[in-house]
C-alpha positions as CSV (number, residue, x, y, z in Angstrom):
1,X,-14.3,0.6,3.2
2,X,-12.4,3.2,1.2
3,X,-8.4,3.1,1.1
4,X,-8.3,6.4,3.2
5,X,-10.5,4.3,5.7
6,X,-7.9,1.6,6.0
7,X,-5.3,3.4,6.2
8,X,-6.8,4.9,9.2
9,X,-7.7,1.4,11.0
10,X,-3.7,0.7,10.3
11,X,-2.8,4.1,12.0
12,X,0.2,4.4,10.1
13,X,2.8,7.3,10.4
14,X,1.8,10.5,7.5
15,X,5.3,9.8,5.8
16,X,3.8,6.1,5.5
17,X,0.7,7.0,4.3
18,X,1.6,9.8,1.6
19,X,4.3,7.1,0.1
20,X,1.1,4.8,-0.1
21,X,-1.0,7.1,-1.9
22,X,1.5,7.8,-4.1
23,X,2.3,4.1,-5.1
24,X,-2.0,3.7,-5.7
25,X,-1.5,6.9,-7.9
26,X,1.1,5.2,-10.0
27,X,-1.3,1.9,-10.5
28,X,-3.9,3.5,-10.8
29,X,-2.2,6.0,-13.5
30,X,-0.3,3.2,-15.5
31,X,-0.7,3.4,-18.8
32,X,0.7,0.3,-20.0
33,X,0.5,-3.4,-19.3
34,X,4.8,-3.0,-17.9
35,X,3.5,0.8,-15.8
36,X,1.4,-1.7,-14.1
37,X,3.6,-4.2,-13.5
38,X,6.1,-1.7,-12.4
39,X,4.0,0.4,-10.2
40,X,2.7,-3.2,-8.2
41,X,5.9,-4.7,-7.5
42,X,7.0,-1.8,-5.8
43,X,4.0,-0.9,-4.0
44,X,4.6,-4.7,-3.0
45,X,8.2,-3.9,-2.2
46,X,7.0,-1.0,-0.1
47,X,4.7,-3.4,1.9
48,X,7.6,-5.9,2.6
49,X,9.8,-3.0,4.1
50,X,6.9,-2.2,6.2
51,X,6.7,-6.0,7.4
52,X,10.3,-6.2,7.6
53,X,11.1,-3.4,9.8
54,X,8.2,-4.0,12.1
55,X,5.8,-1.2,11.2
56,X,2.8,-3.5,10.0
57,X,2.2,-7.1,10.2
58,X,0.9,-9.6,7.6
59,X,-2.0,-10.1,9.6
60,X,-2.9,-6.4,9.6
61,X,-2.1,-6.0,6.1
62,X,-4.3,-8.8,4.9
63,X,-7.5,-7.9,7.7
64,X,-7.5,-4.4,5.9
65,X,-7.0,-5.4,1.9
66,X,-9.7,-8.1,2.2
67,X,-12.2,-5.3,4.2
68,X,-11.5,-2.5,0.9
């Protein structure tokens, strides 16, 4: 399953989804060992707001990662 494909199963708001694509850009783009480390803790920030206000569960989050 591609990331587009997830994010489809998850049905998430577009606002939702073009913040996630820009926080895989930023990983995917990092340049450096600290980019990296940078871009992943707050793409993993972003995923604990999601969790915290509701919008996804940890279930859902985990049934989507392990199936990309």
């Amino acid at each position: 399953m591609s990331i587009k494909e997830a994010l489809v199963v998850l049905n998430l708001l577009t606002a939702v989804k073009v913040q996630t694509f820009k926080l895989l850009a930023r990983i995917s783009q990092a340049a450096s060992a600290d980019e990296l480390w940078r871009a992943s803790d707050r793409a993993e920030g972003f995923v604990l707001g999601l969790e915290t206000v509701e919008a996804l569960d940890a279930a859902s989050i985990e049934g989507v990662v392990w199936r990309i």
